[in-house]
OpenMM code with the backbone's topology and positions (N, CA, C; nanometers):
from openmm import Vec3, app, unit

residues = "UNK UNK UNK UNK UNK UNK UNK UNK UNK UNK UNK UNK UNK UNK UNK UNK UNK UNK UNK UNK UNK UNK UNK UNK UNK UNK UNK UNK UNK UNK UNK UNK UNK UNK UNK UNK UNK UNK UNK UNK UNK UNK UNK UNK UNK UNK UNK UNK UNK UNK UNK UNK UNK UNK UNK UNK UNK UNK UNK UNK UNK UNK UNK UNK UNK UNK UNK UNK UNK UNK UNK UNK UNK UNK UNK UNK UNK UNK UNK UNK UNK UNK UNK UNK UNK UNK UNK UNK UNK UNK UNK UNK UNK UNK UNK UNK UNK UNK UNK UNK UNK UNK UNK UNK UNK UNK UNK UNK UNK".split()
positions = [
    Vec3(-2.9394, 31.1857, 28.6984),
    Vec3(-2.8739, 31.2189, 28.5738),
    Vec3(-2.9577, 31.1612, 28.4600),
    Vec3(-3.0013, 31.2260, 28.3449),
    Vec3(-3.0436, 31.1420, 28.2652),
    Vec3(-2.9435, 31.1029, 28.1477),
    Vec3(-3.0362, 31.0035, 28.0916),
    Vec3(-2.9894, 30.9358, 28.0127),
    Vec3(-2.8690, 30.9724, 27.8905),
    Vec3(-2.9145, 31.1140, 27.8151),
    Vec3(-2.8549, 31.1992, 27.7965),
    Vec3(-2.7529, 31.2565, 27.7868),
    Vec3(-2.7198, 31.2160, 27.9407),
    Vec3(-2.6396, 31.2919, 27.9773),
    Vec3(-2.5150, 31.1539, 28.0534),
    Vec3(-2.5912, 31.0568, 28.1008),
    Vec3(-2.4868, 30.9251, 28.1092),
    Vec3(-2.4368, 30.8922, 27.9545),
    Vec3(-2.4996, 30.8779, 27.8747),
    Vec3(-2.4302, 30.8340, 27.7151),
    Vec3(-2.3434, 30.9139, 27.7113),
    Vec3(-2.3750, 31.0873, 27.7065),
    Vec3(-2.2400, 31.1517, 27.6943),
    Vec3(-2.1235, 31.1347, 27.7300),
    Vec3(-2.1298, 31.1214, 27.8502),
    Vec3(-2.0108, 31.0540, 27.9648),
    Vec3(-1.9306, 30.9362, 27.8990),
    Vec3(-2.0344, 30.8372, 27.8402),
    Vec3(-1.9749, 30.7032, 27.8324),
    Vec3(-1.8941, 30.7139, 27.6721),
    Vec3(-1.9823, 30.8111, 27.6095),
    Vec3(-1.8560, 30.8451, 27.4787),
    Vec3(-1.7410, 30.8653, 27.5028),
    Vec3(-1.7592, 31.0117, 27.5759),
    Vec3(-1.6099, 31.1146, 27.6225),
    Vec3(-1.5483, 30.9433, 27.7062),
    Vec3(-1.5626, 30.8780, 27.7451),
    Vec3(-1.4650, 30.7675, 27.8688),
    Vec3(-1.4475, 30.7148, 27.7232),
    Vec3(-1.5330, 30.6350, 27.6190),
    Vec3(-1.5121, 30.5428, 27.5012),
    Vec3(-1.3561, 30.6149, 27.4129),
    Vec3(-1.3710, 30.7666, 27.4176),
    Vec3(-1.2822, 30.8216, 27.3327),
    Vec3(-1.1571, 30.8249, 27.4294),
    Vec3(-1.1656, 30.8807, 27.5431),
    Vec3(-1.0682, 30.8764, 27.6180),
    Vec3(-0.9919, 30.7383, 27.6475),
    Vec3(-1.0151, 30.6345, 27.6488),
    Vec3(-0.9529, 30.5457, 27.6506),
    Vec3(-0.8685, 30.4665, 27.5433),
    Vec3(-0.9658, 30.4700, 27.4133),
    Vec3(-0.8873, 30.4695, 27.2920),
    Vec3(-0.7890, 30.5223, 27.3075),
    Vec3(-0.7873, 30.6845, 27.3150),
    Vec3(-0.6666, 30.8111, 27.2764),
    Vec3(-0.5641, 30.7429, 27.3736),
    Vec3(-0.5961, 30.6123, 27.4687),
    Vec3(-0.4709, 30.6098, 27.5735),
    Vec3(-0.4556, 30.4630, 27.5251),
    Vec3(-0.5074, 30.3884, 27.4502),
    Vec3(-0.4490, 30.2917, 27.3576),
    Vec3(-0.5280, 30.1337, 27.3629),
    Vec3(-0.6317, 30.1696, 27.4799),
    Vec3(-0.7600, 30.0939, 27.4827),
    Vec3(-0.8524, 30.0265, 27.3324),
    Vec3(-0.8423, 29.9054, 27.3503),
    Vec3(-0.9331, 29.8469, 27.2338),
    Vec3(-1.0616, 29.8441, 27.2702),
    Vec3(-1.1598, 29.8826, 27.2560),
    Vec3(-1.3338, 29.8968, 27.3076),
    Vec3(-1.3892, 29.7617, 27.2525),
    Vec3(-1.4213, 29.6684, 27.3097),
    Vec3(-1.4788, 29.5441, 27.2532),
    Vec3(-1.6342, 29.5233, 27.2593),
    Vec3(-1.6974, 29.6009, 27.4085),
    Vec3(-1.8169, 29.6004, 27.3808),
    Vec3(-1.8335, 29.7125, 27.5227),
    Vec3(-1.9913, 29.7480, 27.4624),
    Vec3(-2.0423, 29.8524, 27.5799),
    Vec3(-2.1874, 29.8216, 27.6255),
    Vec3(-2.2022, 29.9031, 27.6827),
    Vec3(-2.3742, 29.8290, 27.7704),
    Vec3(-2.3772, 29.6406, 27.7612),
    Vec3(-2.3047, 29.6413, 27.7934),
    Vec3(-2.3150, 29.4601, 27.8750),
    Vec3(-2.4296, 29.4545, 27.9912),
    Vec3(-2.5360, 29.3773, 27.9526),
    Vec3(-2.6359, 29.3517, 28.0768),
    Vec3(-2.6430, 29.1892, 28.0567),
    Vec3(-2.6743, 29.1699, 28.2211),
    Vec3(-2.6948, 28.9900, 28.2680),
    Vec3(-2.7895, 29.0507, 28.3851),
    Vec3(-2.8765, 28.9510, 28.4314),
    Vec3(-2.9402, 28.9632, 28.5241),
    Vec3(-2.8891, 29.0290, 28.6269),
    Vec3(-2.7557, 29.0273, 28.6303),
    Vec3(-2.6692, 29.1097, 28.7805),
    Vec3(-2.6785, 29.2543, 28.7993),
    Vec3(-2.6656, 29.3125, 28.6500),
    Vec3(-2.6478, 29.4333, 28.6127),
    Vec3(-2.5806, 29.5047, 28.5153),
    Vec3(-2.4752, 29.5981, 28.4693),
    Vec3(-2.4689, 29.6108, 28.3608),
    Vec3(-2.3084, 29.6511, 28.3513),
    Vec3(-2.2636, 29.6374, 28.2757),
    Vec3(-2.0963, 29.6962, 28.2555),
    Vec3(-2.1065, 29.8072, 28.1423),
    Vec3(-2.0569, 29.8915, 28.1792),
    Vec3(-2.0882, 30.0697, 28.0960),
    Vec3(-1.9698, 29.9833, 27.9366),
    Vec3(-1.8470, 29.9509, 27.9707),
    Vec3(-1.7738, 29.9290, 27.8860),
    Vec3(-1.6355, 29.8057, 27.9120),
    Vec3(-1.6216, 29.7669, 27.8116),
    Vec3(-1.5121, 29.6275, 27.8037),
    Vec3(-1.4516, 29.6923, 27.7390),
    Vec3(-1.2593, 29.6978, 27.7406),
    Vec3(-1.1673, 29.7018, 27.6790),
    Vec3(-1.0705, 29.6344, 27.7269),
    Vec3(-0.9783, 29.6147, 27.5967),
    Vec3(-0.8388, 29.5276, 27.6124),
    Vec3(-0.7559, 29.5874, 27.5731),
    Vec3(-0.6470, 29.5966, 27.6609),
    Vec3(-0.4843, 29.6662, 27.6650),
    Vec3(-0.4006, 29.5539, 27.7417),
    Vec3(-0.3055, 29.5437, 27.6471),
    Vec3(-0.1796, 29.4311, 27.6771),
    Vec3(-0.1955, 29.3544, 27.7366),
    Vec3(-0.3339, 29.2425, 27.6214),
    Vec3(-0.3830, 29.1182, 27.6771),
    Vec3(-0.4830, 29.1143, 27.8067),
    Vec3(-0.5422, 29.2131, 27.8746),
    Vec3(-0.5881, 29.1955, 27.9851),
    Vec3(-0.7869, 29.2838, 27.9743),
    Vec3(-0.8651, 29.2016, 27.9850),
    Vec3(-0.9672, 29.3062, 27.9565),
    Vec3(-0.9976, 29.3876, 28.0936),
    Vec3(-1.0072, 29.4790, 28.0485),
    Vec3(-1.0455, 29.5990, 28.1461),
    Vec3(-1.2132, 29.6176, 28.1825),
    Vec3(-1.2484, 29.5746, 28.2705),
    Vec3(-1.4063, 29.6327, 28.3017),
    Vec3(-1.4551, 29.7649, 28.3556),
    Vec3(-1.4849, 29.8197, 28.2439),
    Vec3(-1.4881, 29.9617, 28.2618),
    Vec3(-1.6463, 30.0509, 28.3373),
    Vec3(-1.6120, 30.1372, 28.4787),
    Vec3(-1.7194, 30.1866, 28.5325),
    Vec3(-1.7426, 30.3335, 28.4755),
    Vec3(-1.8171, 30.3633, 28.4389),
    Vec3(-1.8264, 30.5112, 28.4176),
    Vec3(-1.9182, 30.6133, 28.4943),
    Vec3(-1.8524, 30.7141, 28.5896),
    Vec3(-1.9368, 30.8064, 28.6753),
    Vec3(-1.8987, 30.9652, 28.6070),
    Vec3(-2.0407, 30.9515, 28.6418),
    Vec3(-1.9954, 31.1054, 28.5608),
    Vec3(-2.0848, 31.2261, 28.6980),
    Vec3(-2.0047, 31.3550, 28.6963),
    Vec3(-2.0881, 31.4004, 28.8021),
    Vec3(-2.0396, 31.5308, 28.8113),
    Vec3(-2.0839, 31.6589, 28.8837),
    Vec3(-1.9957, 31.7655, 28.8669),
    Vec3(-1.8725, 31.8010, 28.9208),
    Vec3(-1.8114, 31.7004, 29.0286),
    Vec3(-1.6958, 31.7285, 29.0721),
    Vec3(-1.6411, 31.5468, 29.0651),
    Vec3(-1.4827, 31.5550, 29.1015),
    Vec3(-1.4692, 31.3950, 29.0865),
    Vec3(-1.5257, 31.3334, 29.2111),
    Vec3(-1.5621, 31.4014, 29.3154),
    Vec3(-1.5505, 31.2988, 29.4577),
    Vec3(-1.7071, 31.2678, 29.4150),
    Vec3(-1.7802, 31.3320, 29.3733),
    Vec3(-1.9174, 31.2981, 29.3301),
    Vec3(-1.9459, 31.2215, 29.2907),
    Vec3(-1.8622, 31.2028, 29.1666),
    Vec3(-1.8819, 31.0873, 29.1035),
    Vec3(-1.8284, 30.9942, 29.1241),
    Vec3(-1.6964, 30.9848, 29.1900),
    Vec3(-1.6635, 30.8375, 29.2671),
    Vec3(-1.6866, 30.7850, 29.3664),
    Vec3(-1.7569, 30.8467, 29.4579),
    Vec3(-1.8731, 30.8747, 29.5960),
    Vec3(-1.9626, 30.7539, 29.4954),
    Vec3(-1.9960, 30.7639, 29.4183),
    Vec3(-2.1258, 30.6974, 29.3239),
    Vec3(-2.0749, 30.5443, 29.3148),
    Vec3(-1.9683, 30.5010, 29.3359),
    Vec3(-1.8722, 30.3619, 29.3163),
    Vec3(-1.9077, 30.3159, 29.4370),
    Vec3(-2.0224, 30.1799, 29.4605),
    Vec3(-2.0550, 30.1887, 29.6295),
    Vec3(-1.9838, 29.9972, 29.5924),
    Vec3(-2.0164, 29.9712, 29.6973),
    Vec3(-1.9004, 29.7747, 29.7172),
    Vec3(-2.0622, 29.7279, 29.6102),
    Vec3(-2.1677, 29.7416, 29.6649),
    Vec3(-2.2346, 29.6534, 29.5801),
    Vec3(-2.2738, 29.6645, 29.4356),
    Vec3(-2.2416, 29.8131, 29.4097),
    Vec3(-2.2136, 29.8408, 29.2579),
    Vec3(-2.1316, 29.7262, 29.1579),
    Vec3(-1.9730, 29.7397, 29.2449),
    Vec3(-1.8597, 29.6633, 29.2246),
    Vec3(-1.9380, 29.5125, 29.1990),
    Vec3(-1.9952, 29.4682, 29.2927),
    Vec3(-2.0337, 29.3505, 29.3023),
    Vec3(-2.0925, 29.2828, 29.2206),
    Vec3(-2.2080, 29.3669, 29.1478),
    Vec3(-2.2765, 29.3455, 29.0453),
    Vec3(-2.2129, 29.3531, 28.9255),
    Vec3(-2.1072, 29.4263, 28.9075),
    Vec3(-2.0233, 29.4913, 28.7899),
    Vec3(-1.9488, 29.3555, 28.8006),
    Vec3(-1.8814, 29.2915, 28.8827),
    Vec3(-1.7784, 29.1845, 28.8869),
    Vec3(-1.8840, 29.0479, 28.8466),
    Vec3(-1.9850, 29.0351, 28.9014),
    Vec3(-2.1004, 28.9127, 28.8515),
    Vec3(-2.1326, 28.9221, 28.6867),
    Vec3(-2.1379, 29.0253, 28.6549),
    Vec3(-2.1870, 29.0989, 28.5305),
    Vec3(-2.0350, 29.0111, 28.4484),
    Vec3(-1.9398, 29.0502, 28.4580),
    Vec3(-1.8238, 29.0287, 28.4096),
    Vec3(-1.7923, 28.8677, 28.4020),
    Vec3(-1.7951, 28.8153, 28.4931),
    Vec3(-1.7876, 28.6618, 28.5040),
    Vec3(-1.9229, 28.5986, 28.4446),
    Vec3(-2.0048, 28.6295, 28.4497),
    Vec3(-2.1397, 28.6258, 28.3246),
    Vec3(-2.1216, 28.6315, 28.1660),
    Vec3(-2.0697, 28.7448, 28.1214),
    Vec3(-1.9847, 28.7809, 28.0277),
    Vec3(-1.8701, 28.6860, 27.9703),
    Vec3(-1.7835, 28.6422, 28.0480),
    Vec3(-1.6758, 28.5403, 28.0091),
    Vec3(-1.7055, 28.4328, 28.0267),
    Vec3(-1.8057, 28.3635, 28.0560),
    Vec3(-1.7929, 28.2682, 28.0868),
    Vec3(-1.9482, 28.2016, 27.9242),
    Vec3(-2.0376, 28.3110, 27.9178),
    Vec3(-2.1170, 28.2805, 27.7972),
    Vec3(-2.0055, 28.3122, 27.7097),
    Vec3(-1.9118, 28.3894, 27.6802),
    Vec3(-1.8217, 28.4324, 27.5743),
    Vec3(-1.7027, 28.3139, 27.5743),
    Vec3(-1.7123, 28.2571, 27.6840),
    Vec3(-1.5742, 28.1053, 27.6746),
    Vec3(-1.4563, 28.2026, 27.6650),
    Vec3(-1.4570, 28.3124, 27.7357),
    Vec3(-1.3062, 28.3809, 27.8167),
    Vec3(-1.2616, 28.3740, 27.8840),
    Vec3(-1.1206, 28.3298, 27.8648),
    Vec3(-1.0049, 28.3002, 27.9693),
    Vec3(-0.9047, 28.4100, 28.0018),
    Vec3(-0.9310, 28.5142, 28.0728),
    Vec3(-0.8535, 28.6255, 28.0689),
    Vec3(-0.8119, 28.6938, 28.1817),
    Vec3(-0.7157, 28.7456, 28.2219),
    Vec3(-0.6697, 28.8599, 28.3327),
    Vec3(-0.7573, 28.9611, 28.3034),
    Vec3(-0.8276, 29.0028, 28.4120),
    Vec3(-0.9221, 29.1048, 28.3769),
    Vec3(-0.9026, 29.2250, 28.5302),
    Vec3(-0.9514, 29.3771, 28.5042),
    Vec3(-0.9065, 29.4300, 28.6126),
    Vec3(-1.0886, 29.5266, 28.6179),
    Vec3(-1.0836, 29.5565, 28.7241),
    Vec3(-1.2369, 29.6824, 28.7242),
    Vec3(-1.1467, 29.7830, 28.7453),
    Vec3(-1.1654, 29.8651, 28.6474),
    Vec3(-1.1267, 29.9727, 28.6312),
    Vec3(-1.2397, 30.1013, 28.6592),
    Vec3(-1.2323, 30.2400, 28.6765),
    Vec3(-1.3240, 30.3669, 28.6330),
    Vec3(-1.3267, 30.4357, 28.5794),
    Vec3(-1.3770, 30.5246, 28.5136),
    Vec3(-1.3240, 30.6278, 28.4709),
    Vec3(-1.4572, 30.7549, 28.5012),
    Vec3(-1.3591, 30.8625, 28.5475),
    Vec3(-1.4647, 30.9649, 28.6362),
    Vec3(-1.4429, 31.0780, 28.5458),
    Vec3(-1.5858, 31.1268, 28.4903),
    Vec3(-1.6155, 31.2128, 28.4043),
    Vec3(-1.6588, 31.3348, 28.4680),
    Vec3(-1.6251, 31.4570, 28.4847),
    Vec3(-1.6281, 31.5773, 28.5608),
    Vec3(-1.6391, 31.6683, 28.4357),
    Vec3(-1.7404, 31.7383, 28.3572),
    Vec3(-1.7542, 31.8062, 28.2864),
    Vec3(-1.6738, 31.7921, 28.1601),
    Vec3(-1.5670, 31.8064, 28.0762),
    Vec3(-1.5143, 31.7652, 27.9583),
    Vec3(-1.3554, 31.6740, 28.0036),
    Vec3(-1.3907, 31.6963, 28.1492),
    Vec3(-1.2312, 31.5967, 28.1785),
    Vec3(-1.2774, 31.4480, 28.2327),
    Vec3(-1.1629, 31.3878, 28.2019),
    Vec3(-1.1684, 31.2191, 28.2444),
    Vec3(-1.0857, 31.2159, 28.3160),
    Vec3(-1.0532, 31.1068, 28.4107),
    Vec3(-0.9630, 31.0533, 28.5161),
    Vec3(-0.9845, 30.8819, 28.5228),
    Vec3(-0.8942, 30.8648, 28.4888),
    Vec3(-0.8945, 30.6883, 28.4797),
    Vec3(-0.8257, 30.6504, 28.6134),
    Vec3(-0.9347, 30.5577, 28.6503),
    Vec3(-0.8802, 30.5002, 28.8356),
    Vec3(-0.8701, 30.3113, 28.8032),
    Vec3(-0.8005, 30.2916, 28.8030),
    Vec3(-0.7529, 30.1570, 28.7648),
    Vec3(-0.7264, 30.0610, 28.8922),
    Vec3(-0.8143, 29.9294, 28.8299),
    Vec3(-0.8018, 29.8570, 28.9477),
    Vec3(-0.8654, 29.8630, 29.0966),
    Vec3(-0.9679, 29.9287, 29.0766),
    Vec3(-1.0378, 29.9512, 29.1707),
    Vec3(-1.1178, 29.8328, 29.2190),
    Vec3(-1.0890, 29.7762, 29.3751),
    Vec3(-1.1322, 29.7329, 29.4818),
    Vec3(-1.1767, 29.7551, 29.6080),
    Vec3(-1.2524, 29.7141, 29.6720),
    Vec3(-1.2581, 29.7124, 29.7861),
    Vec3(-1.2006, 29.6207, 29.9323),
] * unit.nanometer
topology = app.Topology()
chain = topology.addChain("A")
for resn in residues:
    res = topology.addResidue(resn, chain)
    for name in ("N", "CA", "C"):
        topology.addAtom(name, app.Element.getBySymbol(name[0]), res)
């Protein structure tokens, strides 16, 4: 996918989450681990946001592998801990399939 075409994605998820009542605090977060597409906060809790974008949804959530997560969760505790944050935090996704979104919340392995 290029680049292009991931930014697009990460707008349409930036707007889509607002419109659902999401505060956007920061985006492209990188630490040596790797990178977080997007941070938001809804009712006190920051959300660590993944963004796949792809032509069908299983495609793009097929793309969500454990060591993705892994890096995304290091990335995050990197993040709060230079930022001196004390917070409930969840990994969230959101799967971009041509002009639609699907928010998958709380995603673990």
């Amino acid at each position: 996918m290029s680049r292009a075409v991931g930014d697009a994605a990460e707008q349409l998820a930036v707007e889509f989450l607002r419109a659902r009542g999401f505060t956007v605090i920061d985006r492209n977060v990188s630490s040596r681990f790797g990178e977080i597409d997007i941070l938001a906060m809804k009712e006190g809790v920051l959300h660590i946001v993944e963004v796949k974008s792809a032509p069908t949804f299983e495609q793009a959530a097929n793309n969500i592998t454990p060591a993705k997560i892994r890096k995304i969760l290091m990335t995050a505790e990197a993040y709060m801990k230079k930022h001196r944050l004390e917070l409930d935090y969840v990994l969230d996704a959101v799967i971009v399939s041509g002009n639609a979104c699907e928010l998958l919340e709380n995603i673990t392995l």
